[in-house]
N, C-alpha and C positions, 0 to 999 in steps of 0.2 A: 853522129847522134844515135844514141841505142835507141833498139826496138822496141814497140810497145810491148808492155808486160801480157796485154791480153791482144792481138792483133786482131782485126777486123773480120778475119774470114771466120776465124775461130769463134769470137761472138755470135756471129750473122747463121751459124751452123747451128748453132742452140736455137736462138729465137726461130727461126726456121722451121721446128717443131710444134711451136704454140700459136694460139691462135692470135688473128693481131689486135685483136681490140685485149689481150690478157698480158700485153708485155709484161713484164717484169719491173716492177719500178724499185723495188729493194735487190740491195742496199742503195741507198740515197747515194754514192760517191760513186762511180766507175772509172775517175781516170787515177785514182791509187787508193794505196789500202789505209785503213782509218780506223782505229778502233779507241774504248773509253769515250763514248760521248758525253760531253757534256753541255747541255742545252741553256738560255737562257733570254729573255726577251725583255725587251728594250725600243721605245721608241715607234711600237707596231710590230718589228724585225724579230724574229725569230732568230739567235743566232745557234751553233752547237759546234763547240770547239771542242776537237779528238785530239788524240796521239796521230802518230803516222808510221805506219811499217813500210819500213823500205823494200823497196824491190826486190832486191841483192842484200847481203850480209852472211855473217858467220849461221852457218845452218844448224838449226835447233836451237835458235835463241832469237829475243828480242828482239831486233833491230831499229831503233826507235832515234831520232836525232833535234827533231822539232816537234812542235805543236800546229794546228793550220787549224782554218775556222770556213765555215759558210754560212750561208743565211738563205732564209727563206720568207715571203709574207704570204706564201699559198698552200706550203704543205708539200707540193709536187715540183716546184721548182729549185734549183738550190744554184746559189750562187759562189761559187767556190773562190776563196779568195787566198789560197797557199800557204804558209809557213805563217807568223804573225810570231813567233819568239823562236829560239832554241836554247838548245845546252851551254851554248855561248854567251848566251845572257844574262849566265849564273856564273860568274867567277870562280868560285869557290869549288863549281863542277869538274873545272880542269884539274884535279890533283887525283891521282892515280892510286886509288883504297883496293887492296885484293886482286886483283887483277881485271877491277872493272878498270874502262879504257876513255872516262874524263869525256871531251866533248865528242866523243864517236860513238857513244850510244848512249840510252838510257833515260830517254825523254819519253817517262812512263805518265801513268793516268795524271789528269788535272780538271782541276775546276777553276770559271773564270768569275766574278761578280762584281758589280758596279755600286759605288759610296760617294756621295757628296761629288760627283763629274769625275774618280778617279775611278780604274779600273785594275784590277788585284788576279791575279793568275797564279795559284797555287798548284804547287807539282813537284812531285818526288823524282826523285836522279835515282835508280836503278839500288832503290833501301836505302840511298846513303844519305836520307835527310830530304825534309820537303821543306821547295825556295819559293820565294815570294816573290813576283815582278808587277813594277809596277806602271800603266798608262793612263793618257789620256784620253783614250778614246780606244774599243774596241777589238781594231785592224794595228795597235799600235803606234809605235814602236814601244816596246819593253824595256824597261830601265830594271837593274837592282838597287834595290834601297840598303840592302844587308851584305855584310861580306860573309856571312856564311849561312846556314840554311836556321829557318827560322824551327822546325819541330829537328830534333839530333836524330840520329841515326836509331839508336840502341831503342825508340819508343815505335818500335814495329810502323817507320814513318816507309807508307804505302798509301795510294788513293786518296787525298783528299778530299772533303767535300764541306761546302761553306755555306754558312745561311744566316740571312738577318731578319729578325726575328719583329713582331709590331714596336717593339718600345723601341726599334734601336740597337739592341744586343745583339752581336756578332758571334757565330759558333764558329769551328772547327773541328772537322770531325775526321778518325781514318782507322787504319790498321790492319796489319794481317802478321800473327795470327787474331790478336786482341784487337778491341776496338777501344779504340782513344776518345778524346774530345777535349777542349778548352773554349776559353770565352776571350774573341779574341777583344784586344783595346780599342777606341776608334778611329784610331788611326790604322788597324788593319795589319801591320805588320809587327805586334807584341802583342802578347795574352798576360788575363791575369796572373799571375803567382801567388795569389793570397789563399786559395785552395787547393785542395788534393795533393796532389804532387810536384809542389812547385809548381803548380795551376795545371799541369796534368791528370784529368778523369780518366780511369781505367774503367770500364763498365763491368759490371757482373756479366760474365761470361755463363750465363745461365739457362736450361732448355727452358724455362719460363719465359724469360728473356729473346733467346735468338733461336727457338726451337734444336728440336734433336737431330743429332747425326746419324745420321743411317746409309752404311752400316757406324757401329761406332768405333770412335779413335781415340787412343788412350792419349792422345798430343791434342786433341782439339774435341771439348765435349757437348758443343753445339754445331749447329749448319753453320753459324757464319762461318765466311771465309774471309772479302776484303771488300773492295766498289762501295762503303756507304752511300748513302746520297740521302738528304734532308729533303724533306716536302712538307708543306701543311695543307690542310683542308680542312677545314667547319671545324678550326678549332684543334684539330688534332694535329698530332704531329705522326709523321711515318719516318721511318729508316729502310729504305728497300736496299737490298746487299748483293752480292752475287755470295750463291750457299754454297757448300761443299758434300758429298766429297764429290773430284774433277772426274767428268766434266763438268762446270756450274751449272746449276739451276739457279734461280733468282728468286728472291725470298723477300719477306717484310715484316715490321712488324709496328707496333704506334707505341705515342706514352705521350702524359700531357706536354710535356716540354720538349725543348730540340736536344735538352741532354739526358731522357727517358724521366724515371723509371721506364726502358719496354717491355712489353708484350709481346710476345710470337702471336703474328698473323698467319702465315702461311705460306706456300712456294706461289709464286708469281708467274715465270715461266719456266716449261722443259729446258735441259741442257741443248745447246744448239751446235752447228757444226765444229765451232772452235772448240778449246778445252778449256778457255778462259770465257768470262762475261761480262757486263759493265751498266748497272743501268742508269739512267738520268731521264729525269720525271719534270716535267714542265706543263702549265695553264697556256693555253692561247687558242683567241677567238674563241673560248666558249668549250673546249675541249681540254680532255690531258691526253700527253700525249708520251710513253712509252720511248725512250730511246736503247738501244743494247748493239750489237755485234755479233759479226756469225762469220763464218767463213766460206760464203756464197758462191765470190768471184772467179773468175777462171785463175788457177793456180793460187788459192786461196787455202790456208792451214791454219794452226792454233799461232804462228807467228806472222802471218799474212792473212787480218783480218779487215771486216767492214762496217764500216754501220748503218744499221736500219732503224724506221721506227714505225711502231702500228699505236692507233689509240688504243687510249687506258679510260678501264671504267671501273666505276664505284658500286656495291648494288647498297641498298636503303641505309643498312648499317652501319656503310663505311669501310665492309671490309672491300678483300680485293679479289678477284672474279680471275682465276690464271687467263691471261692471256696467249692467244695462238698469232703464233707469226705469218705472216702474206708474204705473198710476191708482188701482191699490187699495194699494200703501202697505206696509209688513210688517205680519203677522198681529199679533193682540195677545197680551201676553205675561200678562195678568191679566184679573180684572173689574173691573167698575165695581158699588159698592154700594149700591143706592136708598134705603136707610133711613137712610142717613147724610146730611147737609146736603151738596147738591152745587150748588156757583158756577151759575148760567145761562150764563156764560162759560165751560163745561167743554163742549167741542164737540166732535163727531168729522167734520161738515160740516155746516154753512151757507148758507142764501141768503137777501138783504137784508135784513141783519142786520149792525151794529156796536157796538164797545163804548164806554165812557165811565167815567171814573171815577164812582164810587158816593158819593153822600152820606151814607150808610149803610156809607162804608169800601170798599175794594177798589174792583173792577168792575161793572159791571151792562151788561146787553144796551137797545141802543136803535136809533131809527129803524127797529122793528115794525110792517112793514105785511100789508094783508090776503094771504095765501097767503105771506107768508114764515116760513120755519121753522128748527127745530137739529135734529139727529142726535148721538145719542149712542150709542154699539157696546156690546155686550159686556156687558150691565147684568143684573145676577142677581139675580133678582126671588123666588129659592130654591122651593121645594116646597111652601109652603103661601102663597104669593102678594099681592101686596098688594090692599088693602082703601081705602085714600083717600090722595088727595096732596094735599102742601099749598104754594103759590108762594106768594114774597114779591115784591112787585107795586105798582108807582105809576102811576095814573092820574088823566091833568088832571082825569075827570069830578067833577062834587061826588060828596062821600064818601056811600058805603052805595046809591049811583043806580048801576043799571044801564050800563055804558058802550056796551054793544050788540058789547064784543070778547067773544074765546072762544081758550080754547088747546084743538086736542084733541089728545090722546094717542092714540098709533098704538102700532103693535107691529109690526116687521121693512119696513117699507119706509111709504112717503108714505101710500099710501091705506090703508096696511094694518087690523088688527083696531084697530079702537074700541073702548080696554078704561076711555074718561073722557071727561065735557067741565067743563071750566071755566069758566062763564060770569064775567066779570071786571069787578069792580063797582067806582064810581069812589070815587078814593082824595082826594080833594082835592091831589094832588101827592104825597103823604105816602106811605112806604112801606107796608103793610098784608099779613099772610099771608092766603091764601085757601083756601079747601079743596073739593075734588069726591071725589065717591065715586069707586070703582075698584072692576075685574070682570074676569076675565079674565088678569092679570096673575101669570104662574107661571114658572118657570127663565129660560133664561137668551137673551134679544131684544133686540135694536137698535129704540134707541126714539127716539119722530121727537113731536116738541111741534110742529104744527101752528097758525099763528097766521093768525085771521079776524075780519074785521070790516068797517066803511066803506072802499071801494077810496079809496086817497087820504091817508088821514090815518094819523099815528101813532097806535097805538091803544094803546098803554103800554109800559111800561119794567119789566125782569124782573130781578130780583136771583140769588136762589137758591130751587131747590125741594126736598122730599125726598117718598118715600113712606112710607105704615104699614101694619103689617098687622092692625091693627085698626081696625073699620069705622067710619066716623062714627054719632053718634047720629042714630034715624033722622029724627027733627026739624031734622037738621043740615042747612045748605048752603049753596053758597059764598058768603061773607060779606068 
C-alpha cells in the first residue's frame, strides 16, 4: 500500500508552529487533492462535488480520472464520500483525439444539479466535449444517457455550469476562451436549437461585459478566462469567472437574466497559490458562501490542488466586496451529534490519513499511522456527558490479540484533555466494534482521535464511531 501523500510527522511539524485554538481548517479535504468546486444543497445537506488530482501522473499536467463529492450540514465538518462517477461513465471518453489518453485522464471541472428526483452531472473530457450522466440520487451510480457528448468539442466545451431558473428554465453555460450558453430542454440532456447557433449563445466578449484585461492580449480582450458559475440574488443574476491573465483572479459580473446582457462587476478574489481557480457560489442556512482552490497542501502545485471555502457577502447594492481567504474557513453554522453513528470520513482536519472505499459499504479511513490523526469541530457532547465510545475497526492482527495500536480521544486541541483510550484489538481483517470507557466528556469541544502505535506500519483501518452516555459494564473493555 503506498504512502501517504502528506505523512503525519510532516503535517504535525507545520501545525507545530501555530497556535492550537488557530488550526488550520482550509482547505476543506486533506486526505487528497480536489479542485473545481462545485457546491450545491439539497435536502438541509450542503453537498460540493470537485475534480480530483491524483497523487501521481504525468508531471506538468492534469491528472484528473473521477469526480468525488462530500457533504457538510455544519460548514466545518465534511463528510467525504470518494469517486461518485468517472471517465468510464462516459463511453465515448475512451477514444483516443490528439494524444489525449481516453479513460486515464481528463475528468476536468463539473457541475451537478437536481430536476424532478433526477440528478445531471455535467463535465468536460479534457476540451473534448461536455458529457452528461445521469442519477438517481446524489452519491450515484451515474449512467450515460448519450453516446457521445452533449456540447462538441470545437464550442470552447470547458467548465460547465448549470442553473434553473424560477419558471423552470434550464441554462447551460461554459467556455474558454468565449463564453457559451444554451437553454437546456426539460429533460436535461438536449438544448434548444431554435436560436443562435443551433441553440448555441456566443456572448459578447465585451470589457462592458467581462471587464478588461490587464495587461492586454491581442487573443483574449476581456478578463474572462473560463469556471462560469450562475447565481441569483434579489433578483439579479451574477456570472462569477475565474479572470485572466494566469494566475486567476476571480471576477464577476450581473444582467437580468441567466443569459445576460452582463455587466462587469469586478475582481472577487486575488490569484492564489495555484495558477488555475474555480469558483462555486451557494446559499445555506442564511449565508453564501464562496467555494474556489488554491494549492495549500503539502506537496501541493497548479496540478495538485484543494478546495476551500470562506463566506461571501453582498454590501446594499448588490455588488461584491473582494473577498480574503482564511485558514480558519467560516464559522460553523450547527453541531455535530456524538451519539448518533458518525463516518470516520466525517472530518474537519487531517493528517496522514486517506480514504478508501468500505467493504462494509461507503468509506472508511486508511493508511493510519503512529501520530496520525482526525479533528472533528463543534461536537456536543450535551450536559450530562458521555460515558463509553464505541469504533468500528479492521485490524490485519489475529482476532481478539492485542494489536499494540490505540486511538486516544482528546478534547479541544492535539494534546488536549484525555477524556479515553482505546486500546484496538486485532480483527482478523474483519470489521469488528470496539469500545472504551469515557470521562470527562460534557458540552460542546473539538474533538481530535489521536492515532498510535508501531512507527512504520498501518495499524488499522476505521469505519464509524459513536458515543453513549451510558457507562460500560464495569467488567467491560475494549474487545
Amino acid at each position: 500500500m503506498k504512502k501517504p501523500i502528506f505523512p503525519a510527522v510532516l503535517l504535525l511539524s507545520v501545525l507545530a508552529l501555530l497556535p492550537a485554538t488557530t488550526l488550520a481548517l482550509n482547505p476543506i479535504i486533506q486526505t487528497m487533492y480536489t479542485a473545481d468546486p462545485a457546491p450545491i444543497v439539497h435536502n438541509g445537506t450542503l453537498y460540493v462535488f470537485s475534480g480530483h488530482d491524483e497523487d501521481v501522473g504525468e508531471k506538468g499536467n492534469f491528472n484528473m480520472k473521477n469526480w468525488v463529492v462530500s457533504t457538510t450540514t455544519d460548514m466545518v465538518n465534511w463528510t467525504q464520500h470518494g469517486a461518485i462517477a468517472s471517465l468510464r461513465d462516459l463511453p465515448w471518453a475512451a477514444k483516443e483525439i490528439s494524444g489525449w489518453h481516453g479513460f486515464d485522464n481528463g475528468a476536468w471541472a463539473l457541475q451537478v444539479i437536481e430536476r424532478d428526483g433526477k440528478w445531471y452531472l455535467y463535465a468536460p473530457v479534457q476540451g473534448r466535449g461536455i458529457g452528461v450522466l445521469v442519477a438517481d440520487n446524489p452519491l450515484g451510480p451515474y449512467t450515460s444517457p448519450l453516446k457521445k457528448p452533449l456540447i462538441a468539442a470545437e464550442h470552447d466545451s470547458i467548465d460547465p455550469t448549470v442553473y434553473i431558473d424560477d419558471k423552470g428554465q434550464a441554462y447551460l453555460a461554459w467556455g474558454n476562451p468565449n463564453l457559451w450558453s444554451v437553454k437546456l430542454n426539460k429533460d436535461m440532456i438536449s438544448y434548444d436549437t431554435s436560436v443562435g447557433e443551433n441553440g448555441l449563445i456566443r456572448h459578447p466578449m465585451t470589457i462592458k461585459a467581462l471587464g478588461e484585461r490587464i495587461p492586454a492580449d491581442a487573443k483574449r480582450g476581456t478578463s474572462y478566462e473560463e469556471g462560469p458559475w450562475l447565481y441569483k440574488r434579489n433578483e439579479r443574476y451574477y456570472l462569477f469567472f475565474a479572470a485572466g491573465p494566469l494566475p486567476e483572479p476571480l471576477g464577476y459580473s450581473t444582467g437580468p437574466t441567466p443569459q445576460g446582457p452582463w455587466t462587469y462587476g469586478g475582481p472577487v478574489m486575488a490569484p492564489q497559490s495555484a495558477f488555475t481557480n474555480h469558483p462555486g457560489v451557494v446559499d445555506y442556512k442564511g449565508k453564501t458562501y464562496l467555494f474556489y482552490h488554491n494549492a495549500a497542501l503539502p506537496g501541493g502545485d497548479g496540478f495538485k490542488r484543494s478546495v476551500c471555502v470562506d463566506e461571501l457577502k453582498f454590501n446594499p447594492d448588490g455588488t461584491v466586496p473582494m473577498v480574503q481567504p482564511t485558514k480558519e474557513g467560516p464559522a460553523p453554522v450547527g453541531t455535530l451529534n456524538p451519539y448518533k453513528r458518525v463516518e470516520a470520513e466525517t472530518i474537519a482536519w487531517s493528517s496522514g490519513v486517506k480514504i478508501e472505499p468500505s467493504s462494509a459499504g461507503g468509506q472508511n479511513l486508511r493508511d493510519i499511522h503512529d501520530k496520525a490523526y482526525i479533528q472533528v469541530r463543534n461536537v456536543d457532547f450535551g450536559a450530562t456527558g458521555a460515558r463509553a465510545f464505541m469504533a468500528s475497526l479492521s485490524s490485519a492482527a489475529k482476532a481478539k490479540e492485542a494489536s499494540g495500536a490505540k486511538i486516544e480521544i482528546r478534547l479541544g486541541k492535539l494534546d488536549g484533555q484525555l477524556i479515553g483510550t482505546l486500546p484496538v484489538s486485532g480483527t482478523g481483517g474483519e470489521w469488528q466494534q470496539q469500545l472504551a470507557q469515557i470521562s470527562g466528556a460534557s458540552g460542546v469541544h473539538d474533538l481530535f482521535f489521536l492515532f498510535r502505535g508501531a512507527a512504520g506500519e498501518e495499524l488499522f483501518k476505521f469505519d464509524y464511531w459513536q458515543f453513549s452516555q451510558r457507562a460500560l459494564p464495569a467488567d467491560k473493555t475494549a474487545d
